[in-house]
C-alpha positions as YAML, in Angstrom:
chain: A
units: angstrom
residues:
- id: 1
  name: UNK
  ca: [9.93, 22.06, -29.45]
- id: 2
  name: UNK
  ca: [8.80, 23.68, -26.35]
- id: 3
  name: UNK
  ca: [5.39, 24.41, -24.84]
- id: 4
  name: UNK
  ca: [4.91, 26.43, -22.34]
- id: 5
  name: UNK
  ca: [0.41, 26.89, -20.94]
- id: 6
  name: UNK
  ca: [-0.88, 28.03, -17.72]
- id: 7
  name: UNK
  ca: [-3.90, 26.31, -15.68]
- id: 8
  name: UNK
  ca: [-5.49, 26.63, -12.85]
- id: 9
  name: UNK
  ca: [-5.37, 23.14, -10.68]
- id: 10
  name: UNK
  ca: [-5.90, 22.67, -7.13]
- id: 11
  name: UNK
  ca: [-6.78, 25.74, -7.07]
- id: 12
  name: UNK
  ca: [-3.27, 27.06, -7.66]
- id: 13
  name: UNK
  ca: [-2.00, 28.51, -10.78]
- id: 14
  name: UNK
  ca: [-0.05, 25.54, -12.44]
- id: 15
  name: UNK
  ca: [2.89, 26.47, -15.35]
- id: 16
  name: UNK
  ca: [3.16, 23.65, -17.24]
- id: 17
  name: UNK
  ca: [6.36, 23.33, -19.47]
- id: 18
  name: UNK
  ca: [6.63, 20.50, -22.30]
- id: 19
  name: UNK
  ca: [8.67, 19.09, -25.13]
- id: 20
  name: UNK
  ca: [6.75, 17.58, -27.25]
- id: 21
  name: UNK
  ca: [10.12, 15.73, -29.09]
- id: 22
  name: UNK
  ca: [11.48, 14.10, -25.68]
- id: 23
  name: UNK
  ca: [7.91, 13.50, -24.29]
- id: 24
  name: UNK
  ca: [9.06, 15.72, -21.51]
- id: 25
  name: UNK
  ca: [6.56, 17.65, -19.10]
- id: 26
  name: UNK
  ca: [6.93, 19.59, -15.95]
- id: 27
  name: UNK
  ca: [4.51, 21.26, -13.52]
- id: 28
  name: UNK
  ca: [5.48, 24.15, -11.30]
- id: 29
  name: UNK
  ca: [3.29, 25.90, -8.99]
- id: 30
  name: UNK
  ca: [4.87, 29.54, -8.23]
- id: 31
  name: UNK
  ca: [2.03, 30.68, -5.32]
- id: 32
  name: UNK
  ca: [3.62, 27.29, -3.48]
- id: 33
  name: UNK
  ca: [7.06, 28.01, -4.12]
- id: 34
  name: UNK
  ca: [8.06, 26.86, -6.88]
- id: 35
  name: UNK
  ca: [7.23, 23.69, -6.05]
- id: 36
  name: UNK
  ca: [7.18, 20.64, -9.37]
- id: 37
  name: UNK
  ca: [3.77, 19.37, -8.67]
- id: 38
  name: UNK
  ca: [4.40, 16.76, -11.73]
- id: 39
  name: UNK
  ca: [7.38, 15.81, -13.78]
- id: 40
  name: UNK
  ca: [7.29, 12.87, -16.20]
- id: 41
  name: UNK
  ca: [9.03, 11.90, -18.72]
- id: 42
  name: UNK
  ca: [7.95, 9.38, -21.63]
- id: 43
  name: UNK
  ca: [5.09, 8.68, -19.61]
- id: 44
  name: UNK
  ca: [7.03, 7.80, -16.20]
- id: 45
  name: UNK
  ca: [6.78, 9.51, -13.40]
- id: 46
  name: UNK
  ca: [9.56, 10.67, -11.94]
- id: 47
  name: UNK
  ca: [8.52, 12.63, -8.68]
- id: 48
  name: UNK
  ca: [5.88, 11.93, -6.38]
- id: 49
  name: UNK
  ca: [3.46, 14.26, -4.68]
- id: 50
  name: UNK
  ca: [0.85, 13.83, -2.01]
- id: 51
  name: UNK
  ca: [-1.77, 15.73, -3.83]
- id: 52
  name: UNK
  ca: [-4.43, 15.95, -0.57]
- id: 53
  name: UNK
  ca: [-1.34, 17.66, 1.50]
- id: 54
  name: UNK
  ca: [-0.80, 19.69, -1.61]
- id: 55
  name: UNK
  ca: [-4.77, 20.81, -1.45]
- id: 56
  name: UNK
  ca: [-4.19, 22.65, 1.99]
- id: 57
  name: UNK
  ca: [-1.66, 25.56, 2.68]
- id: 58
  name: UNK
  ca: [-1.12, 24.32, 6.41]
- id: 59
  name: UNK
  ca: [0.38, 21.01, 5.99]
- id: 60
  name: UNK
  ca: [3.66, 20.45, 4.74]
- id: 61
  name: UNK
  ca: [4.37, 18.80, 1.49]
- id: 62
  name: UNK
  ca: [5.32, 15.04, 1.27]
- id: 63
  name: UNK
  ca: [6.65, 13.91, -2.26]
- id: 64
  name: UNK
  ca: [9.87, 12.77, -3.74]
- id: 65
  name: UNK
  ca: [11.29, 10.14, -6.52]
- id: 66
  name: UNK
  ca: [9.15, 6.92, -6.61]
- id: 67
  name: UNK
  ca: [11.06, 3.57, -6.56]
- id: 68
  name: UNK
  ca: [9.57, 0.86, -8.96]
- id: 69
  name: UNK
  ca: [9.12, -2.39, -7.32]
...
């Protein structure tokens, strides 16, 4: 079953979309393009995001898929 709530988080309005069977969620921040600000699932994190670039409009984004070590 899906889940769908809205909140406000960096001062950006965040969607955040979840299935609550697979233990699936996603972030998505529309004012910043679209860009997933968060996506786990079962608890692992599966992209990366610089969240004090995030904080300021002028910089570019850094993020991407984490590699375990």
């Amino acid at each position: 079953m899906f889940n769908i709530a809205v909140k406000p988080e960096d001062n950006y309005l965040t969607y955040i979309l979840k299935d609550l069977t697979t233990d699936f969620r996603l972030e998505i921040v529309p004012s910043r393009g679209g860009i997933v600000t968060n996506w786990t699932i079962q608890g692992q994190q599966i992209l990366y995001l610089d969240r004090e670039r995030f904080k300021n409009p002028t910089l570019t984004v850094r993020g991407g898929i984490p590699i375990p070590l």
